[in-house]
N, C-alpha and C positions, 0 to 999 in steps of 0.2 A: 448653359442651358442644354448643350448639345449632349452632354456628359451626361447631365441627372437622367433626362429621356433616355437614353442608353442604358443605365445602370438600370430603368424601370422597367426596358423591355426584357433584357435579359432577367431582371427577378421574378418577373410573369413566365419566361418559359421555363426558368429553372423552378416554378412551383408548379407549373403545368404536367412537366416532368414527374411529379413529383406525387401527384395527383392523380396521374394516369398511366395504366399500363402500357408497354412497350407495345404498338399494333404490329403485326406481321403477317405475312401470306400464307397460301395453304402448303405451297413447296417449302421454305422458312420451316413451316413448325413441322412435317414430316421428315427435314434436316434433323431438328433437333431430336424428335421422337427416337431416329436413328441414332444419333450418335450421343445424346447427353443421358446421363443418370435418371436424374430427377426432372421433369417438364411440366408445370404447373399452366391448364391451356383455359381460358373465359372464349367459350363461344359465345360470341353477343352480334345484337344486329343495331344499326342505328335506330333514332329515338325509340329505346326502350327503355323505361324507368325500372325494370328491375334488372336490365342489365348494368345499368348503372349503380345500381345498387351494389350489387354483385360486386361491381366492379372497386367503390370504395372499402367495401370491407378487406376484397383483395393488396388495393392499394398498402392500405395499412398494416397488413402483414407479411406485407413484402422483404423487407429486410429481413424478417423473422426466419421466414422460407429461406432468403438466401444464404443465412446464418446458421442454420439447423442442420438443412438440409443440402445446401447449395446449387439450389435447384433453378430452375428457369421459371419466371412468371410471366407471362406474353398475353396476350389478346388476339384473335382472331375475327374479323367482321365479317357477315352472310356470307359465310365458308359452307361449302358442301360438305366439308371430313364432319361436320357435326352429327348426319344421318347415322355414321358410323358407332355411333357411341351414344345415341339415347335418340328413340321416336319423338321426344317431345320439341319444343319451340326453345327460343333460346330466354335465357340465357342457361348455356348448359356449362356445368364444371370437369375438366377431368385432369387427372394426376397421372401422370406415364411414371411408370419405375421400370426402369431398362428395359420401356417399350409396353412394357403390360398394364392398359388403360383401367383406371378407376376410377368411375361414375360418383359424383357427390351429390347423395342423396337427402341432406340435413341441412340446417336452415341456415337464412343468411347472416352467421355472426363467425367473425373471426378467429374467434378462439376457439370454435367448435369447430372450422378447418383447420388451422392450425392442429388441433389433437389430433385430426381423422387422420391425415397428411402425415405427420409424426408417428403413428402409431402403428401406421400399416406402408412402412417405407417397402417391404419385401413384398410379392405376388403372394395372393392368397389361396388360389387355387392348383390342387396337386393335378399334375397329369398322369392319369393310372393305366396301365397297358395289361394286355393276359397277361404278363407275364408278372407283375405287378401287384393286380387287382385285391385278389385274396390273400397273400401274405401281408399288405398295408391294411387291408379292410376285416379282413378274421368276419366277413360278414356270415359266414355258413356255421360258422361255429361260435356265435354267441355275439358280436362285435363286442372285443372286449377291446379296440384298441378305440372305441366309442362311436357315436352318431356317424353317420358320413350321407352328407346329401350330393346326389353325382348328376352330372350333367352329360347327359348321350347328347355327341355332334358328329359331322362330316367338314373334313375340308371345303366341300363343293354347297355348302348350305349357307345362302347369305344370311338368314335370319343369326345362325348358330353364331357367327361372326359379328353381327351385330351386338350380342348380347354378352358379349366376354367385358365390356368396362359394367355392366350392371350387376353380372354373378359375381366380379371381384366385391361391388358394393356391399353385395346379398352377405359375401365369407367376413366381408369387414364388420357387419351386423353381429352373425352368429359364432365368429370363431370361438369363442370364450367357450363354447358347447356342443358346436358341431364343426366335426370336418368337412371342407367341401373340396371336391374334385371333381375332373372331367375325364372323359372316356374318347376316343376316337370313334367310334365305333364302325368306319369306312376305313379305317387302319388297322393301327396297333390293338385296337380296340375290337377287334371285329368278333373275335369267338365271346368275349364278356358281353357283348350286345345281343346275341344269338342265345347264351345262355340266361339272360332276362326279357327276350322275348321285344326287343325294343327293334323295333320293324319301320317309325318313321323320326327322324329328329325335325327341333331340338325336345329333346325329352327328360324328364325329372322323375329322380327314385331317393328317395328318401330309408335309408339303411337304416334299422333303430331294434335295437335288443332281439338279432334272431327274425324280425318280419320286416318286411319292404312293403313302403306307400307309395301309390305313382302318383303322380301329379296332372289330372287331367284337365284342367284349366287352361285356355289358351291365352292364359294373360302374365305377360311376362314381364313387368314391372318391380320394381325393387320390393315395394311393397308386398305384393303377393306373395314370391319366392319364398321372400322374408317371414310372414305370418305363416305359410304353411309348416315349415320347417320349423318353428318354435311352436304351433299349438294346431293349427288347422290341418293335419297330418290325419287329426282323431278324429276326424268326420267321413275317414277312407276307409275302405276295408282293407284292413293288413293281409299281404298276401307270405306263406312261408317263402323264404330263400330258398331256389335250388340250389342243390349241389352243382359242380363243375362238372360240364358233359363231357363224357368218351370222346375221342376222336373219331372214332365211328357216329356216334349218338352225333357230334356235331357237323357230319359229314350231311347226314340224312336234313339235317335241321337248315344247314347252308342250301342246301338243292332245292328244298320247300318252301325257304325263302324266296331264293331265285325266281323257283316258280313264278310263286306269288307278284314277286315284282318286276316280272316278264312274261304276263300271258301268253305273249305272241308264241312264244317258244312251243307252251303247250300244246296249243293250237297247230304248229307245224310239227308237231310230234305226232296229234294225234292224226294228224293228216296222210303224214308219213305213213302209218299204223295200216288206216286204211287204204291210200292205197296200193300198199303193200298187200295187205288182203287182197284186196279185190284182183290187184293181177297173180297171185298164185290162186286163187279161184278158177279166174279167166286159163289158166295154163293147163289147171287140171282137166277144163271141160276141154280145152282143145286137144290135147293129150286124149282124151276119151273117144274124142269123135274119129281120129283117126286109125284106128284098129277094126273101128264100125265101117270106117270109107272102105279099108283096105280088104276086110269081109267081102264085102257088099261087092268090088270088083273081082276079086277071084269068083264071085258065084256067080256072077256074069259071062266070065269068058268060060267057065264052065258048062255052061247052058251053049253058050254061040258053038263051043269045040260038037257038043253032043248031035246039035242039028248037022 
């Protein structure tokens, strides 16, 4: 009797197993983030029935993943790294490839992860630098190397940071037709952000045959990025590409920034300014009075000599 009971608990936890993914912590999975390839992560929280959802279709494609791909499939429970990778509630999906998070934006059926997972195992967005920008993008002279939607960031911008597993989403959407890439623009990036006039991040330029679309929306969801970039582009005024500014031209244009986003400075310049005036004013009137003084007593002691 003691046996059968035995063999029945062990077949409930080997289907339980089997059933459910691997739960791990938030140190756990930024171990793995770091060091494994492929990291397939279920942010879910307790009783949520579509995180359970989520998580059977997972279930069942788990071998698939670790046969494909040989990736890591895990779970994570009302984890805070979730904020990191999508505004929304859970249950949320991401796929790390050697670190570079991808937002899963499409419904809950197996083999449509499976594909997504499968088909976009490399990073999809380029990092473009000055030095970079125009010979990959040919955007001044016609973009003949095609589309490219770019994304102006800073290192110091949480948002900008936040939004790197949804733009991978956005490039998994449109790569068949557009390129997407990102710019530093607080970096490497800084003279190509100067020369499109892009002054706050995170910011959206859409390159397309010779004219540029900004993207002035503050809504930054898979969805949107997405629709704009295949058709909602046409409801913006195209503006021409500049050309590449002088090092002079972008000497002027860095300073006017600066300005711009340090009044103070102005302000002590122009303070400076004045009162710098006003004491060579001050020096000139004193300057003047003394020659008057110095009259004034000579014809003094002139008068006292003559009495």
């Amino acid at each position: 009797m003691k046996i059968i009971i035995l063999i029945t608990v062990l077949f409930q936890a080997f289907n339980f197993g089997r059933c459910h993914l691997e739960v791990v912590q938030d140190d756990e999975v930024l171990n793995l983030i770091r060091t494994e390839k492929y990291v397939v992560v279920l942010f879910s929280r307790k009783y949520c029935e579509p995180c359970d959802n989520f998580e059977n279709e997972l279930t069942s494609l788990r071998e698939d993943l670790v046969e494909t791909l040989n990736a890591w499939v895990v779970k994570v429970e009302d984890s805070q790294l979730s904020r990191l990778y999508s505004p929304d509630k859970e249950p949320i999906l991401v796929f790390f490839r050697h670190g570079i998070p991808l937002l899963y934006d499409g419904p809950v059926n197996d083999e449509y992860i499976l594909h997504t997972f499968t088909t976009n195992k490399e990073p999809l967005s380029k990092e473009l630098t000055d030095n970079t920008f125009e010979h990959l993008t040919q955007a001044s002279t016609g973009a003949t190397t095609g589309d490219w939607f770019v994304m102006f960031y800073s290192t110091d911008c949480v948002e900008c940071s936040r939004l790197q597993a949804r733009w991978e989403a956005v490039g998994a959407y449109i790569k068949s037709r557009i390129n997407i890439a990102r710019v530093n623009k607080g970096g490497s990036g800084a003279v190509t952000g100067r020369r499109f006039d892009v002054t706050t991040v995170p910011a959206f330029i859409l390159f397309r045959q010779g004219k540029m679309y900004r993207y002035h929306l503050h809504k930054y969801d898979v969805e949107s990025l997405r629709d704009f970039a295949q058709s909602w582009y046409k409801n913006v005024t195209p503006e021409k590409i500049p050309l590449p500014k002088s090092p002079f031209d972008d000497f002027v244009t860095m300073v006017v920034v600066y300005m711009k986003e340090n009044p103070w400075l102005l302000q002590l310049a122009l303070g400076t300014f004045l009162l710098g005036l006003f004491s060579s004013l001050a020096m000139k009137f004193v300057q003047k009075k003394q020659p008057e003084k110095k009259k004034s007593d000579k014809k003094s002691k002139e008068k006292s000599k003559n009495k």
